[in-house]
PDB file of N, H, CA, C and O in Angstrom:
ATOM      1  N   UNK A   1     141.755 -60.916-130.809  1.00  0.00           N
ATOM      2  CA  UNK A   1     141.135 -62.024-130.120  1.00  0.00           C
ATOM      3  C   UNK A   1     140.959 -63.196-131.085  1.00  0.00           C
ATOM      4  O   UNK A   1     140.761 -63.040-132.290  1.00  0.00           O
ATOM      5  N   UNK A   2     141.050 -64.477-130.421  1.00  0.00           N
ATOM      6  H   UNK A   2     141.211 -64.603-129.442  1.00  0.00           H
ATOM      7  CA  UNK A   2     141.102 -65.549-131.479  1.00  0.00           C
ATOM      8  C   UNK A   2     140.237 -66.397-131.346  1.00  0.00           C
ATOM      9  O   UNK A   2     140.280 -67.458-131.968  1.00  0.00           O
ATOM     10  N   UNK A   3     138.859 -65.953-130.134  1.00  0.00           N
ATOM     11  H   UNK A   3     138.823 -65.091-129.628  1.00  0.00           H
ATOM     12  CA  UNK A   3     137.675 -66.584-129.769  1.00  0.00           C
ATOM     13  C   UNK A   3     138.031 -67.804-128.822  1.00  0.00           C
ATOM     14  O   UNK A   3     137.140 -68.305-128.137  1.00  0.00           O
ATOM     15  N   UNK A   4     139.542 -68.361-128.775  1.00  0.00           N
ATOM     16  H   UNK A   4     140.266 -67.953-129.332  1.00  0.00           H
ATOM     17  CA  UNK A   4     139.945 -69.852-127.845  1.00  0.00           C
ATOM     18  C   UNK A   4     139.137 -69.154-126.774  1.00  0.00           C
ATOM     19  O   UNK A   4     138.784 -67.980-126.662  1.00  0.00           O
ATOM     20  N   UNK A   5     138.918 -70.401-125.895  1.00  0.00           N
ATOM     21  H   UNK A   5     139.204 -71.355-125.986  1.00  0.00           H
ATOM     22  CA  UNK A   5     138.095 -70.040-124.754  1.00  0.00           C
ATOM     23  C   UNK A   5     139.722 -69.878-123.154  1.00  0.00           C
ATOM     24  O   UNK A   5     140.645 -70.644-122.877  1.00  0.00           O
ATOM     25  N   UNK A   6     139.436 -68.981-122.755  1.00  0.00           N
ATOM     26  H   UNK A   6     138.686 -68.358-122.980  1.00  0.00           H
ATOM     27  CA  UNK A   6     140.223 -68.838-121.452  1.00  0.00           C
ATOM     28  C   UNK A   6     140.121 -69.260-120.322  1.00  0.00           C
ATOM     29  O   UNK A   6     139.193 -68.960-119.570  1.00  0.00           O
ATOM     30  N   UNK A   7     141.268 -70.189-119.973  1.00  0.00           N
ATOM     31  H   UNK A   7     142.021 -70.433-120.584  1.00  0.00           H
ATOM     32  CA  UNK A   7     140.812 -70.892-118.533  1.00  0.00           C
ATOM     33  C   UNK A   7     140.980 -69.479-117.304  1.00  0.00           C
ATOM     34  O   UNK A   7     141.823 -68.582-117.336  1.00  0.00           O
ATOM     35  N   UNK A   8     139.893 -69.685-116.310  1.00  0.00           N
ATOM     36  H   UNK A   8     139.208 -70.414-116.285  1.00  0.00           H
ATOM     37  CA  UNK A   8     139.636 -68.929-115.389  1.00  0.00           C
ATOM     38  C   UNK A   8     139.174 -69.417-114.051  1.00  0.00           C
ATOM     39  O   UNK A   8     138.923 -68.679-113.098  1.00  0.00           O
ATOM     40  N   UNK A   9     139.079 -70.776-114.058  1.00  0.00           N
ATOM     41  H   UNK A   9     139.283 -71.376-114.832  1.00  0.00           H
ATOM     42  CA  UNK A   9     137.932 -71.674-112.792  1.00  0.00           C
ATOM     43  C   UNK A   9     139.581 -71.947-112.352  1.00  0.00           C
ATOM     44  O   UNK A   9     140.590 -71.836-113.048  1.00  0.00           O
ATOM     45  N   UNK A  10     139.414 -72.384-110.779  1.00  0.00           N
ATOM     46  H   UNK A  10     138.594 -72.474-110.214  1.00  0.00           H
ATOM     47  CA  UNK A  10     140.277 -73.561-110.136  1.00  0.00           C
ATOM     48  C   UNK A  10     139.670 -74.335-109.109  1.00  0.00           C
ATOM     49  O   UNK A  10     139.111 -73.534-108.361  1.00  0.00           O
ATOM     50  N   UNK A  11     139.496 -75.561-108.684  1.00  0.00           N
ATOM     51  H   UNK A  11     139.951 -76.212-109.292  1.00  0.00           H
ATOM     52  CA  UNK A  11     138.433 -76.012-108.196  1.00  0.00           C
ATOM     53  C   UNK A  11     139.207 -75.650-106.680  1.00  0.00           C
ATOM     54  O   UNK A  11     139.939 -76.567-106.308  1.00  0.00           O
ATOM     55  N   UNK A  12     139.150 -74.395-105.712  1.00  0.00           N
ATOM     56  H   UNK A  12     138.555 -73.650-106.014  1.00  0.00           H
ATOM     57  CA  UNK A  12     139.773 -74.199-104.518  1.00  0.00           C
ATOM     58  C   UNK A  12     139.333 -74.970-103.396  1.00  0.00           C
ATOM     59  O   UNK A  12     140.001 -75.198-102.388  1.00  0.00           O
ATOM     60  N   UNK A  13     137.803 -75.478-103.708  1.00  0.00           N
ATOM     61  H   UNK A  13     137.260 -75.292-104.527  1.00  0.00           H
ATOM     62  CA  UNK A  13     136.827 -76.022-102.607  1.00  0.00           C
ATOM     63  C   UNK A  13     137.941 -77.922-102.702  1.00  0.00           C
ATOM     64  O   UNK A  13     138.735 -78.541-101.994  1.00  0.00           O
ATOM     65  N   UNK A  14     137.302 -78.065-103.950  1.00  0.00           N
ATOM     66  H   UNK A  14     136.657 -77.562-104.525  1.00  0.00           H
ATOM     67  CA  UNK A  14     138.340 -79.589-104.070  1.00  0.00           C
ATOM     68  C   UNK A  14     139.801 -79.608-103.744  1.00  0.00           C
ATOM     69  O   UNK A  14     140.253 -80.753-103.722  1.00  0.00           O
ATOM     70  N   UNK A  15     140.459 -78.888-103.546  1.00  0.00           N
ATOM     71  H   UNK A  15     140.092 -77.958-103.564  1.00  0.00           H
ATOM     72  CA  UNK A  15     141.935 -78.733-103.090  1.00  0.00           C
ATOM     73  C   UNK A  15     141.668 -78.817-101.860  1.00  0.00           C
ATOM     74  O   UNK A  15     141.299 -79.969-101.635  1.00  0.00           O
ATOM     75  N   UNK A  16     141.662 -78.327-101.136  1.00  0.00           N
ATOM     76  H   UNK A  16     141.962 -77.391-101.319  1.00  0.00           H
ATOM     77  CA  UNK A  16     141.141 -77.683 -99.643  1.00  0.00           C
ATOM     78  C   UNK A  16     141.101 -79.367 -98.938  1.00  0.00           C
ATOM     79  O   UNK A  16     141.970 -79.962 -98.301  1.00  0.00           O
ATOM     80  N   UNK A  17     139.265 -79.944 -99.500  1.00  0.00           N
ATOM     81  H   UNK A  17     138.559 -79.461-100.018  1.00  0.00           H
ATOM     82  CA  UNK A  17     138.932 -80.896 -98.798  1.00  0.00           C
ATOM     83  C   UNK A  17     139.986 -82.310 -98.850  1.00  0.00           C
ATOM     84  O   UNK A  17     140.070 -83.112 -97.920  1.00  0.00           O
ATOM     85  N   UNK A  18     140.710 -82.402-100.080  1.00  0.00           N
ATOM     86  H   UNK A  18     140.641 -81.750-100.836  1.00  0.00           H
ATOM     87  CA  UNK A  18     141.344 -83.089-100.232  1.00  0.00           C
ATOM     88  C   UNK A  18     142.381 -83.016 -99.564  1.00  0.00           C
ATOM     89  O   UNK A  18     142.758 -84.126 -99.188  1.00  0.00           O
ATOM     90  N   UNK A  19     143.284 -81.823 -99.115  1.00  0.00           N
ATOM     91  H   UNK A  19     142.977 -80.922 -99.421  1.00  0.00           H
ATOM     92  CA  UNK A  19     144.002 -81.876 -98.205  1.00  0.00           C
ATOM     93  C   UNK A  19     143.802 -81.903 -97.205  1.00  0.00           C
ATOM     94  O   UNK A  19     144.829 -82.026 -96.537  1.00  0.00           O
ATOM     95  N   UNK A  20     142.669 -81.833 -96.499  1.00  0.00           N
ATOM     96  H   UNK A  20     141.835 -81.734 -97.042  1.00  0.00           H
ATOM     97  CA  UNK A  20     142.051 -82.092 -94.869  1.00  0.00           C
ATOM     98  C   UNK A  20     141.892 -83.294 -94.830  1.00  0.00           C
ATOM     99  O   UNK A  20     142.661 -83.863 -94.055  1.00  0.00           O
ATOM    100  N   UNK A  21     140.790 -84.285 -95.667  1.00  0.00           N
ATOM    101  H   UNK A  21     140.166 -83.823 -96.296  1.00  0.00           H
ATOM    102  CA  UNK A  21     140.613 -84.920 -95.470  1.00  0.00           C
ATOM    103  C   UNK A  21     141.163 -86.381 -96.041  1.00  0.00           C
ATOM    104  O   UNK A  21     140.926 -87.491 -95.566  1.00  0.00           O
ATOM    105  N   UNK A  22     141.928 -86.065 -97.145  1.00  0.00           N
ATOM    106  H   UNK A  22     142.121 -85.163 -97.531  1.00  0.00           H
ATOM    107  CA  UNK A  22     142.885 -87.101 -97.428  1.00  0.00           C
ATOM    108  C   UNK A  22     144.690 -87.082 -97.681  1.00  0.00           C
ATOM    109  O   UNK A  22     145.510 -87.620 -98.425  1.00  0.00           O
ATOM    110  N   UNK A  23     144.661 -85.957 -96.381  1.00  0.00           N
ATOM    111  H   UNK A  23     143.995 -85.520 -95.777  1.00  0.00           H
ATOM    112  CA  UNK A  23     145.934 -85.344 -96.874  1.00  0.00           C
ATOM    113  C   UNK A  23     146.934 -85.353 -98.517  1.00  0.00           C
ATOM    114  O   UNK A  23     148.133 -85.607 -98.629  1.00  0.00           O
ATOM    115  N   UNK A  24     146.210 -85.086 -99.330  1.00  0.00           N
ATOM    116  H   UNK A  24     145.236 -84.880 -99.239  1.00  0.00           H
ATOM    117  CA  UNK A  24     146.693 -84.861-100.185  1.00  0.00           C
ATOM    118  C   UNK A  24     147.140 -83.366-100.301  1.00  0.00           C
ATOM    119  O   UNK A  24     146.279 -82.488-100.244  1.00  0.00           O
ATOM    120  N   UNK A  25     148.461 -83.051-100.464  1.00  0.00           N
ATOM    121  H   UNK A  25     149.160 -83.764-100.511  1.00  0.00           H
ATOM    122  CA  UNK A  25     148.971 -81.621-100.677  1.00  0.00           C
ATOM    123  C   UNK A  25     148.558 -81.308-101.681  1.00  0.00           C
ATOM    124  O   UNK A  25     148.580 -82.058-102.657  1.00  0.00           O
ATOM    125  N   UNK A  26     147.915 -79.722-101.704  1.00  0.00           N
ATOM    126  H   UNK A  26     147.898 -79.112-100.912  1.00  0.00           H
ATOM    127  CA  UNK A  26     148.005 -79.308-103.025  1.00  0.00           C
ATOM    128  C   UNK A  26     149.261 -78.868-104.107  1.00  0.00           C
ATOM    129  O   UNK A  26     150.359 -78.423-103.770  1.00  0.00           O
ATOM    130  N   UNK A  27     148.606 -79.215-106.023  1.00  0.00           N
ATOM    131  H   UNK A  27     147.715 -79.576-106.296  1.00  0.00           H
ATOM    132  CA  UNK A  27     149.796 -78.984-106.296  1.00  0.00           C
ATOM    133  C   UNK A  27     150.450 -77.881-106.158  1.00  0.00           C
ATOM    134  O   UNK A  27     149.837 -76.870-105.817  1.00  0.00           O
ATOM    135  N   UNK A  28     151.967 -77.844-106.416  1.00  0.00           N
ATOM    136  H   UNK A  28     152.466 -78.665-106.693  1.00  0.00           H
ATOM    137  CA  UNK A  28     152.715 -76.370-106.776  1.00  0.00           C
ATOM    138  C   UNK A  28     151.973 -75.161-107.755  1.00  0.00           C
ATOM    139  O   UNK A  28     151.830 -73.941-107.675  1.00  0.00           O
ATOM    140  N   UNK A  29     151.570 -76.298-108.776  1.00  0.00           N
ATOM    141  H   UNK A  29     151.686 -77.289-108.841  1.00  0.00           H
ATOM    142  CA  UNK A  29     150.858 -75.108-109.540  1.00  0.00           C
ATOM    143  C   UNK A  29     149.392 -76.216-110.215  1.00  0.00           C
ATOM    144  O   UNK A  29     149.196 -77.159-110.981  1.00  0.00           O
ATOM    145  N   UNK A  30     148.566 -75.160-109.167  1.00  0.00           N
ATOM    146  H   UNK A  30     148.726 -74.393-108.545  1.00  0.00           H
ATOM    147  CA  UNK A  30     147.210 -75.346-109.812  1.00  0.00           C
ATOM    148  C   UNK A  30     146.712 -75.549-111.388  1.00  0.00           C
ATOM    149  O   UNK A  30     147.435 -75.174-112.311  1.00  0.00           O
ATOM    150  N   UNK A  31     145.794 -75.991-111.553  1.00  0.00           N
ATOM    151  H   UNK A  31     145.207 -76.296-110.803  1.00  0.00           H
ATOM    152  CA  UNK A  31     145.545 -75.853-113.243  1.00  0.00           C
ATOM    153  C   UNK A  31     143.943 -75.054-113.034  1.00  0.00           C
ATOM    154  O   UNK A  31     143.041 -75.405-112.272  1.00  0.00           O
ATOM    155  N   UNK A  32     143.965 -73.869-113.999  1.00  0.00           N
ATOM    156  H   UNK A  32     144.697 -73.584-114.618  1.00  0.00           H
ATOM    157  CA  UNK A  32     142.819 -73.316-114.109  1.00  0.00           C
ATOM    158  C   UNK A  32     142.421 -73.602-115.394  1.00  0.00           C
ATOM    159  O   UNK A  32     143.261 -73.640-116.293  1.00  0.00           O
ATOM    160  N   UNK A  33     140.670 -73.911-115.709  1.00  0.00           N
ATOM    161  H   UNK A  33     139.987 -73.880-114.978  1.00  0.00           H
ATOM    162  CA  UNK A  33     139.657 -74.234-116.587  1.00  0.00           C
ATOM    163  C   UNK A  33     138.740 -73.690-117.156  1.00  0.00           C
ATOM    164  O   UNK A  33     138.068 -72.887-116.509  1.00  0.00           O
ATOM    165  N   UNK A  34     138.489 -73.896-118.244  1.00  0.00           N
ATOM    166  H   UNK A  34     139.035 -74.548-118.770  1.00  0.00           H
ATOM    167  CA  UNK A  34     137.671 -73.306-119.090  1.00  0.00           C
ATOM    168  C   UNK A  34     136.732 -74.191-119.428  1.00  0.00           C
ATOM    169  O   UNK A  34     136.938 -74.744-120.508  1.00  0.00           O
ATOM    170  N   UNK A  35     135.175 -74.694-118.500  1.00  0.00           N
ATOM    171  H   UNK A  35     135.007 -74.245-117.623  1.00  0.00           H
ATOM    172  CA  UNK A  35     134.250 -75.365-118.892  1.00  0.00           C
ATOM    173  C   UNK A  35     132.598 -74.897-119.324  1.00  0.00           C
ATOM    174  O   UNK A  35     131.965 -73.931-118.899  1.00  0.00           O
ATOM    175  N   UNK A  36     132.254 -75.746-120.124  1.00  0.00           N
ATOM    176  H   UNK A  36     132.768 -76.531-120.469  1.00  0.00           H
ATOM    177  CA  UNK A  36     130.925 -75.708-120.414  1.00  0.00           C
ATOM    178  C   UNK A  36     130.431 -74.972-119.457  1.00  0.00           C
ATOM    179  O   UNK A  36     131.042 -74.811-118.400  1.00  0.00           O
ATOM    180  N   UNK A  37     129.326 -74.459-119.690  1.00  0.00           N
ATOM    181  H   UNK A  37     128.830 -74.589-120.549  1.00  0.00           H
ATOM    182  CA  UNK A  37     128.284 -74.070-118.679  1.00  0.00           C
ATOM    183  C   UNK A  37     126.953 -74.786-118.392  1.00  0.00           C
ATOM    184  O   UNK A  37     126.130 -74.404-117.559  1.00  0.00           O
ATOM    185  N   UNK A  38     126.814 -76.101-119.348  1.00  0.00           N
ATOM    186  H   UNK A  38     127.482 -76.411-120.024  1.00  0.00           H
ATOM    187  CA  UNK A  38     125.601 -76.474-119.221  1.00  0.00           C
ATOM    188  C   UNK A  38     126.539 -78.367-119.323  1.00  0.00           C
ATOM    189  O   UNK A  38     127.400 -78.690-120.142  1.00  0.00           O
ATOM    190  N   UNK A  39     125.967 -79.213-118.235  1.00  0.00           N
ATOM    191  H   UNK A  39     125.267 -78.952-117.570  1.00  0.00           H
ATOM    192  CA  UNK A  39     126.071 -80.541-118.353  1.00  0.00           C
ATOM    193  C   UNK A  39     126.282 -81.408-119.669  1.00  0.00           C
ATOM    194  O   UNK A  39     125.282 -81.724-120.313  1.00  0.00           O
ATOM    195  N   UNK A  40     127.290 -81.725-120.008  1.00  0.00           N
ATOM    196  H   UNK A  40     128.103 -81.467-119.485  1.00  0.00           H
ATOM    197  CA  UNK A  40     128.203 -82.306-119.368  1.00  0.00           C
ATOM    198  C   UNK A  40     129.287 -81.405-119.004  1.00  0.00           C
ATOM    199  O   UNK A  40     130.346 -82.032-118.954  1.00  0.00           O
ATOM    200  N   UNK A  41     129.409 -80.277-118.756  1.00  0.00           N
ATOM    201  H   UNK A  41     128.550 -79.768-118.797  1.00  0.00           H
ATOM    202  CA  UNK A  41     130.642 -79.396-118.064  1.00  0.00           C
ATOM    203  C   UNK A  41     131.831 -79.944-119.175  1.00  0.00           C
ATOM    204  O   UNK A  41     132.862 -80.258-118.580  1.00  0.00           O
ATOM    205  N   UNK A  42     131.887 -80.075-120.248  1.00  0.00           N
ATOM    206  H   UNK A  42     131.050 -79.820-120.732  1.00  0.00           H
ATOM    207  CA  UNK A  42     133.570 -80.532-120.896  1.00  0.00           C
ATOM    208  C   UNK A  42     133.922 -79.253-120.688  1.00  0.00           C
ATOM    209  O   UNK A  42     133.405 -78.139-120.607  1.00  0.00           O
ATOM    210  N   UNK A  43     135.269 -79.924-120.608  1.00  0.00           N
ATOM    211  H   UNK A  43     135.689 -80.830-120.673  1.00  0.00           H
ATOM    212  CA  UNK A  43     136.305 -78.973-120.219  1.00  0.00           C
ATOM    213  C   UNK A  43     136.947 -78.348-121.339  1.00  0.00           C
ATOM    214  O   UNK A  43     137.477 -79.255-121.981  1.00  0.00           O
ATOM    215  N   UNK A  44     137.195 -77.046-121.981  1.00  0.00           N
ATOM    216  H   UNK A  44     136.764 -76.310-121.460  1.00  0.00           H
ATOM    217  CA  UNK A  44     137.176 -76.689-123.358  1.00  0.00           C
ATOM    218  C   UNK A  44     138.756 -76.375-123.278  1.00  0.00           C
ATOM    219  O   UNK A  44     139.376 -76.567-124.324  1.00  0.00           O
ATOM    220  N   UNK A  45     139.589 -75.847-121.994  1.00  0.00           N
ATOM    221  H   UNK A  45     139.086 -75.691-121.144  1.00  0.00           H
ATOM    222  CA  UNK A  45     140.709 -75.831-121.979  1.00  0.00           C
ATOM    223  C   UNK A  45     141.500 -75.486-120.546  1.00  0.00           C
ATOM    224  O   UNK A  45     140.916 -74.928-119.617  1.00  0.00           O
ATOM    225  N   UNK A  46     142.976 -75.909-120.482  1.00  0.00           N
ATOM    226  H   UNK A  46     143.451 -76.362-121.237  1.00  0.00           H
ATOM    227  CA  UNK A  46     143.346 -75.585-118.964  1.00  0.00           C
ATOM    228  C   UNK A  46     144.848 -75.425-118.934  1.00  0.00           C
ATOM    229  O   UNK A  46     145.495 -76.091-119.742  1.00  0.00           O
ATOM    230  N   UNK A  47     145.555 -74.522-117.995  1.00  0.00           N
ATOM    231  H   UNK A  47     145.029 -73.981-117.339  1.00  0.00           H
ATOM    232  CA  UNK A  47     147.020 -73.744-118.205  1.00  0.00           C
ATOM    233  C   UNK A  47     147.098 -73.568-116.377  1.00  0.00           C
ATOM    234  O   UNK A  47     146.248 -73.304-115.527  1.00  0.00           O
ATOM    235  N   UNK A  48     148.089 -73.768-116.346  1.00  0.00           N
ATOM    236  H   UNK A  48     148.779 -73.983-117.036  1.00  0.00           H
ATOM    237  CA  UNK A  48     148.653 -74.180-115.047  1.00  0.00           C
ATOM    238  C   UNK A  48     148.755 -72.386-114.289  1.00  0.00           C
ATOM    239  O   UNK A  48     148.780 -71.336-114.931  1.00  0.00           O
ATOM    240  N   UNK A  49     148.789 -72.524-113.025  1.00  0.00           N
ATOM    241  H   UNK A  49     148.768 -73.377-112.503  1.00  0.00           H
ATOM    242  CA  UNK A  49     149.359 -71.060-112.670  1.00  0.00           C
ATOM    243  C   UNK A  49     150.261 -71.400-111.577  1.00  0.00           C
ATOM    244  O   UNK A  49     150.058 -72.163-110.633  1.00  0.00           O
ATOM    245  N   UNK A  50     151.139 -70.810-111.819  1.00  0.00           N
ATOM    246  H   UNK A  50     151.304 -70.190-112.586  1.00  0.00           H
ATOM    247  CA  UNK A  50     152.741 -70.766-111.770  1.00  0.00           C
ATOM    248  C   UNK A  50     153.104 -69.552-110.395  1.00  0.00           C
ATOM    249  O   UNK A  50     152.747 -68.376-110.330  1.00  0.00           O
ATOM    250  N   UNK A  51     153.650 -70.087-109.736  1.00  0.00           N
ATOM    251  H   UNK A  51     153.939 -71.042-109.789  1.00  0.00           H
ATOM    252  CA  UNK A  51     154.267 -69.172-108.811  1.00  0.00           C
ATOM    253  C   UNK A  51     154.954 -68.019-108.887  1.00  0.00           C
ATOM    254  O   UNK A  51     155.900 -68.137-109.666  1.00  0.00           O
ATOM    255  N   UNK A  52     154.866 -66.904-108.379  1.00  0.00           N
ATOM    256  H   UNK A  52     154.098 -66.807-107.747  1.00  0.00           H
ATOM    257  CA  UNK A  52     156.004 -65.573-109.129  1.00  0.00           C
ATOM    258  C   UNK A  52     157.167 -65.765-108.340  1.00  0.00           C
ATOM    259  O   UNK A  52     157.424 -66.065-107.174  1.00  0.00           O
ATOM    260  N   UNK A  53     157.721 -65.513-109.280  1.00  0.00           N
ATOM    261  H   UNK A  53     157.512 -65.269-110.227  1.00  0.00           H
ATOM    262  CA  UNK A  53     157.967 -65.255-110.670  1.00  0.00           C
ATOM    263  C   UNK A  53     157.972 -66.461-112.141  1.00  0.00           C
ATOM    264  O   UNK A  53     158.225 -66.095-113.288  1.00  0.00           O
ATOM    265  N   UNK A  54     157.748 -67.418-111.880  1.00  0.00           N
ATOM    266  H   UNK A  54     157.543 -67.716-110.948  1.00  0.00           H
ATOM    267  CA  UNK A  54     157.852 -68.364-113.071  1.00  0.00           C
ATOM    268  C   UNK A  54     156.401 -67.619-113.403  1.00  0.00           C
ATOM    269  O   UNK A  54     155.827 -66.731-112.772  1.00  0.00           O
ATOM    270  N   UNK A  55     155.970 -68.392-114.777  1.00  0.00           N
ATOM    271  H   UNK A  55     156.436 -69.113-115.290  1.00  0.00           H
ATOM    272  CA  UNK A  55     155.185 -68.123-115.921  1.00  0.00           C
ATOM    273  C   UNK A  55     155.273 -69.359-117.211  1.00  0.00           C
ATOM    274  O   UNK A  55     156.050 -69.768-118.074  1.00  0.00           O
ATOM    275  N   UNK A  56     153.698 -69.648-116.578  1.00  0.00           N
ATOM    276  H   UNK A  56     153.067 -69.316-115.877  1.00  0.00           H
ATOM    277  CA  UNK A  56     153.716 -70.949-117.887  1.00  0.00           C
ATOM    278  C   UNK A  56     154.051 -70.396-119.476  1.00  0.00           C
ATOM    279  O   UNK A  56     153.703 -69.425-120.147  1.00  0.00           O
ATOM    280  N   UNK A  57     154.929 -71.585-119.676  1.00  0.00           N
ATOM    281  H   UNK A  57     155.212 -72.374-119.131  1.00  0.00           H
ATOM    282  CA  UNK A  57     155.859 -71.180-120.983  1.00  0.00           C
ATOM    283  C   UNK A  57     155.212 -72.687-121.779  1.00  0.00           C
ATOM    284  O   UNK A  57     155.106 -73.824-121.317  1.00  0.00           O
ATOM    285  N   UNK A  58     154.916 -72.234-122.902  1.00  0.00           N
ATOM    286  H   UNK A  58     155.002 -71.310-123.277  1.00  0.00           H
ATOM    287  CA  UNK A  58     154.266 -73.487-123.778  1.00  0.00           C
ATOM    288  C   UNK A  58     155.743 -74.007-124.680  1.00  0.00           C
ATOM    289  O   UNK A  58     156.490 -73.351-125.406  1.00  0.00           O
ATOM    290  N   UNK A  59     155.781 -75.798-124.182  1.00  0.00           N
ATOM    291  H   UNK A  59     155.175 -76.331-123.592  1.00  0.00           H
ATOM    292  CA  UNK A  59     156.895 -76.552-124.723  1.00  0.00           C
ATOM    293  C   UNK A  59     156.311 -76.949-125.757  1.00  0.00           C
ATOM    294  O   UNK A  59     156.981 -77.120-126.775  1.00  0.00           O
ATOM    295  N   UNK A  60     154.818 -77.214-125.758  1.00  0.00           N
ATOM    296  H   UNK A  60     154.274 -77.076-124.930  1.00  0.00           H
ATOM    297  CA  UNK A  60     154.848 -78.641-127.358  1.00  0.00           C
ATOM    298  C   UNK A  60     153.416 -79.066-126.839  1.00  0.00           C
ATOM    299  O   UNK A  60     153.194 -79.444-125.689  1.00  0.00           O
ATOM    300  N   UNK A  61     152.614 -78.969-127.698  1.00  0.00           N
ATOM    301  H   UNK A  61     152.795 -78.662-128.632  1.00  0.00           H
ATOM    302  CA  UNK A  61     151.372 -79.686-127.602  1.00  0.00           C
ATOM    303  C   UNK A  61     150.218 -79.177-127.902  1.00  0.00           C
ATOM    304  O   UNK A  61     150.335 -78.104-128.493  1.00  0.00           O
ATOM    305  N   UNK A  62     148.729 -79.647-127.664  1.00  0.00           N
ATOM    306  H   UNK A  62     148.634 -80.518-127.184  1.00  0.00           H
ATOM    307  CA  UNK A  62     147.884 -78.637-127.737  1.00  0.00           C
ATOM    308  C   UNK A  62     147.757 -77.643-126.490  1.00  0.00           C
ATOM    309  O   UNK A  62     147.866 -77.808-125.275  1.00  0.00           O
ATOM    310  N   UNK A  63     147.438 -76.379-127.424  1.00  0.00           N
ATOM    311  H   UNK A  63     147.350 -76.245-128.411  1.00  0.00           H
ATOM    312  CA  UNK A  63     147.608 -75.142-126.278  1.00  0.00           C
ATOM    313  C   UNK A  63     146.304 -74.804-125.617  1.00  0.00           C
ATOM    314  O   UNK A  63     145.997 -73.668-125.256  1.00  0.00           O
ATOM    315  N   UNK A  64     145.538 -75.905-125.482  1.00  0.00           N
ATOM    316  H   UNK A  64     145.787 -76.828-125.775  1.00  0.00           H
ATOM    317  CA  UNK A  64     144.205 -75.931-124.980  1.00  0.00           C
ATOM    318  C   UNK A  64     144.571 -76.751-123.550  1.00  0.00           C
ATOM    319  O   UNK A  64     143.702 -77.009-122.717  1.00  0.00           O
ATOM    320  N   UNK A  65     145.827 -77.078-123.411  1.00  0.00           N
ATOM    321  H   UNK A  65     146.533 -76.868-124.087  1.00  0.00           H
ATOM    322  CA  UNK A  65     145.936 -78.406-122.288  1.00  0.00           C
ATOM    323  C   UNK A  65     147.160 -78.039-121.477  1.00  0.00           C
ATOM    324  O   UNK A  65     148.263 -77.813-121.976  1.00  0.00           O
ATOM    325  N   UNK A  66     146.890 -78.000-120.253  1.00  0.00           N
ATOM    326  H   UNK A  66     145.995 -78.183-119.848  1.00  0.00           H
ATOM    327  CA  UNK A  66     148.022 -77.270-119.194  1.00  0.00           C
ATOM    328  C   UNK A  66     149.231 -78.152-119.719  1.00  0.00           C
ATOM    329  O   UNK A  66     150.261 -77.492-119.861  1.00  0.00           O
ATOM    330  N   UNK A  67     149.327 -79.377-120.009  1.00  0.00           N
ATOM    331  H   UNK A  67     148.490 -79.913-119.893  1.00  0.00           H
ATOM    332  CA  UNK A  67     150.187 -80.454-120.243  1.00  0.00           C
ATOM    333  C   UNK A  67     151.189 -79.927-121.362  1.00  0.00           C
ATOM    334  O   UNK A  67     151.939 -80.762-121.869  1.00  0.00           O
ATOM    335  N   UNK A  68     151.245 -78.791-121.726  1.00  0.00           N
ATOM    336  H   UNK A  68     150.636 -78.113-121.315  1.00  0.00           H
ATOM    337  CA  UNK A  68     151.864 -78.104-122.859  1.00  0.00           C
ATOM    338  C   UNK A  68     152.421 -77.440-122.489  1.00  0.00           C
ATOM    339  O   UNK A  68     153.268 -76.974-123.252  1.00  0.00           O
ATOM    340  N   UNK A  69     152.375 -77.010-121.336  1.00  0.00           N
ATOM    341  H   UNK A  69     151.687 -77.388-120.717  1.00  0.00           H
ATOM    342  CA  UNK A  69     152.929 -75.601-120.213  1.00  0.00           C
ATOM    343  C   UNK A  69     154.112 -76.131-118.938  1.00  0.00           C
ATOM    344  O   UNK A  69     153.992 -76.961-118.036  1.00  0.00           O
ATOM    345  N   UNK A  70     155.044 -75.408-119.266  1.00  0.00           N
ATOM    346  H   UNK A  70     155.142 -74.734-119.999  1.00  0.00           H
ATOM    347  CA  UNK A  70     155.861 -75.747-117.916  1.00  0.00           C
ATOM    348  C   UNK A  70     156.200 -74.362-117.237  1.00  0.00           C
ATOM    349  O   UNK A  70     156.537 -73.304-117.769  1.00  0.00           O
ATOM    350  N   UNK A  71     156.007 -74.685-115.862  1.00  0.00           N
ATOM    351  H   UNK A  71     155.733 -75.544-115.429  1.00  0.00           H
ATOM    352  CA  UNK A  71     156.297 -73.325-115.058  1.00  0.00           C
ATOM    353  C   UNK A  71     158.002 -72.961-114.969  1.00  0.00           C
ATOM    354  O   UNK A  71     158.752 -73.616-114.245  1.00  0.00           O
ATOM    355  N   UNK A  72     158.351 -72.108-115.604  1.00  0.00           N
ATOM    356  H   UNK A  72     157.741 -71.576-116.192  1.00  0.00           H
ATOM    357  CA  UNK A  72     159.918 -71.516-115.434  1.00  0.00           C
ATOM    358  C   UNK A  72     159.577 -70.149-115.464  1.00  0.00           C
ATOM    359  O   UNK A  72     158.696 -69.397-115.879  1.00  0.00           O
ATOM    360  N   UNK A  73     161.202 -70.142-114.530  1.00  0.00           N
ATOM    361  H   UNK A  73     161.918 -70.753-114.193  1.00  0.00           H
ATOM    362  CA  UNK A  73     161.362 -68.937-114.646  1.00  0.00           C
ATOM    363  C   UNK A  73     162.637 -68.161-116.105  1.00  0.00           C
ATOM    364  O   UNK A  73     163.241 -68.848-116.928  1.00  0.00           O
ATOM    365  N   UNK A  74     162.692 -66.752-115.994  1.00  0.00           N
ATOM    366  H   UNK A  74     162.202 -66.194-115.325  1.00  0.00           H
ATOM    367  CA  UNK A  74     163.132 -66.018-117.165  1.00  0.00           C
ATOM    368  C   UNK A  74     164.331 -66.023-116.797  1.00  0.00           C
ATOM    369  O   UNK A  74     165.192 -65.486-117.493  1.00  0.00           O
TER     370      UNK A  74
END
């Protein structure tokens, strides 16, 4: 274990309303979060989840930030 904190949240409630009520589609692949527990909620880190069979594969960046991750497949 390397103590990084693991994203595990996805905001399902904010997807949802946003697509009812401002038709916004949700994305292909969600990003799940790893935040504070006490105000200001920072966000400590986040990694996309990927449809099966793809699997976020880290291209380049910090590995704290979904933005590092692209969903492919093997």
């Amino acid at each position: 274990m390397t103590g990084e904190p693991i994203p595990q949240y996805v905001d399902l409630f904010r997807m949802s309303t946003n697509w009812v009520e401002k038709d916004i589609t949700p994305p292909d692949a969600p990003v799940l979060s790893s935040k504070l527990r006490l105000p200001p909620y920072t966000t400590l880190a986040t990694k996309p989840v990927c449809r099966y069979p793809d699997y976020p594969r880290y291209v380049g960046g910090d590995i704290r930030s979904a933005d590092a991750y692209r969903c492919v497949a093997d």
